[in-house]
N, C-alpha and C positions, 0 to 999 in steps of 0.2 A: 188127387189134387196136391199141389203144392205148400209145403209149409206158410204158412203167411209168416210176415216179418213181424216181428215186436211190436206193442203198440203201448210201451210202458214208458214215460218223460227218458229224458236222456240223465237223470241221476237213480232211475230204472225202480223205483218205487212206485210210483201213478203213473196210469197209462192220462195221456193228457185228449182231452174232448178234440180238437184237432185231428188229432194220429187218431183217432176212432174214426170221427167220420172220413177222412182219408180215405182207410183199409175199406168202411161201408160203402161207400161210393166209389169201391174199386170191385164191389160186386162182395166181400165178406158178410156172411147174415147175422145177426144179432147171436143165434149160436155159436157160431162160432166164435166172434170178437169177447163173447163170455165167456168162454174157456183160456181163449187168450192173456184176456185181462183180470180174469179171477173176481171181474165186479156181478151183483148182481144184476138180475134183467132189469128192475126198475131202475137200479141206478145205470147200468144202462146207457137207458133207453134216455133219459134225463140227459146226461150228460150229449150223448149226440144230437137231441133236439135242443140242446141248450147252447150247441155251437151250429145253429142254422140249418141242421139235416133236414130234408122230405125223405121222408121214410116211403119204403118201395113195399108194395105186395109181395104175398110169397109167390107168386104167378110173374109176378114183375123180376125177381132175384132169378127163380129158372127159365125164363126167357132170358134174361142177361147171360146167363150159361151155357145155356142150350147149344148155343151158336157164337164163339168166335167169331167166326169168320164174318158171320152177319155184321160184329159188334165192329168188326175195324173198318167193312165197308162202310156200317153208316157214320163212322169216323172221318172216314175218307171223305164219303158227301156232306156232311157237314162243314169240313174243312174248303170244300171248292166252293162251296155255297158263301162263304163267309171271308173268303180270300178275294176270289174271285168278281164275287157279285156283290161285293159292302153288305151283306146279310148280319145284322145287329144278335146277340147271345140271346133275344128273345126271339128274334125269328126262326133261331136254328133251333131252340127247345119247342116253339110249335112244329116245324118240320120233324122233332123227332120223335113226338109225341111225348117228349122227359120233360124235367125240368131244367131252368137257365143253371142253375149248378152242372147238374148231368152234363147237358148240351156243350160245357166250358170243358167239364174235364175229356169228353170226347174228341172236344177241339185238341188238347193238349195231347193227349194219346195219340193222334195224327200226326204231331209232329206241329199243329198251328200254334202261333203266339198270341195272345189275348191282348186287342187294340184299346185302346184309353178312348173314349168317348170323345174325345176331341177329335182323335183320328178319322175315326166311323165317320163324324160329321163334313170332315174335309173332303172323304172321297165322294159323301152324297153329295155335298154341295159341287165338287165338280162333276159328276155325273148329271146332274141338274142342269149345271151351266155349258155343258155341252149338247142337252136336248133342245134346248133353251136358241140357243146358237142355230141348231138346225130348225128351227122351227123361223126363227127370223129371218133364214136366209129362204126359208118356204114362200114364206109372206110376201118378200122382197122379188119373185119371181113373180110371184102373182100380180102383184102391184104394179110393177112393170107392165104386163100383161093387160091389164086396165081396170082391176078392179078396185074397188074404192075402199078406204079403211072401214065405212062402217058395213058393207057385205064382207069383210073380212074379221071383223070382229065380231059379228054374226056365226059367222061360218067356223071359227076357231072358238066362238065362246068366251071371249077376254073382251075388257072394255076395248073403246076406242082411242081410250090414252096407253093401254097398252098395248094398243097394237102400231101405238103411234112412234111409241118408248124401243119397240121391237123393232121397228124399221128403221129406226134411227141407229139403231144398235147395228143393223146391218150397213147399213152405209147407203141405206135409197136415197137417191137423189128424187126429192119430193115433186107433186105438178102443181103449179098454180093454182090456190082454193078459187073452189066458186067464187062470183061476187054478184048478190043478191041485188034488186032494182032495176030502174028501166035503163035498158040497152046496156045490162051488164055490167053495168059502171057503180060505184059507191057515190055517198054526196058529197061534194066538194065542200071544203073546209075553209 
């Protein structure tokens, strides 16, 4: 195995809780980061639960080893997953079976850049508003076709005001509402 790099602050006296979990989240095990860093296990073990580590089984560290190659594919699907598909750093730590830390730094090992929350939201909100669109313009064929807003609000499951809101959004040109009373006429005013 390869040397690991220093995990001592940069005026080289403490190794700083950061630079630990770094190295441990790059796959180094509590052995080894304590030979490194000359601290004891308790302190530790402290120190990188005290800068937000999930500490990994030892079944979890040699799985992580085992396989390379495994670990950059599921780098790689994570990364298309979450590129590709707006897949949120929680969906891609249930995909990996890790956690959302793991899940980010595999992201970054890929080569992906970690979206700001606001972003995430823009692509679902367009993704949204493009199903949204095709689903009006569904409606709008139908409706044409002669069915009435409330078997289509029925049949889609959405109120009648939206399915009213949806058609409108598509551009239907609407038919003439019923008009209730004798000989189809309303009463005169």
């Amino acid at each position: 195995m390869n040397p690991r790099p220093s995990v001592l602050s940069p005026d080289g006296d403490r190794p700083t809780p950061r630079s630990l979990r770094q190295q441990y989240e790059s796959g180094a095990t509590v052995e080894e980061l304590m030979a490194v860093s000359g601290l004891s296990y308790g302190t530790l073990l402290n120190r990188l639960k005290g800068a937000g580590t999930v500490m990994r089984t030892s079944w979890q560290t040699r799985r992580m080893r085992a396989d390379p190659e495994a670990r950059r594919r599921l780098a790689a699907h994570l990364r298309t997953l979450y590129e590709e598909h707006g897949a949120t750093l929680n969906e891609l730590a249930s995909a990996a079976g890790e956690t959302r830390s793991v899940a980010r730094g595999l992201l970054v090992e890929a080569g992906g850049t970690v979206r700001t929350t606001q972003q995430t939201l823009q692509i679902r909100f367009a993704a949204r508003t493009a199903e949204r669109r095709k689903l009006a313009q569904s409606l709008r064929t139908k409706y044409e076709a002669g069915a009435t807003v409330p078997e289509l609000a029925q049949e889609c499951r959405y109120s009648v005001g939206t399915v009213y809101r949806l058609l409108h959004q598509a551009g239907t040109r609407m038919r003439p509402q019923h008009r209730h009373g004798p000989g189809g006429r309303g009463k005169k005013r």
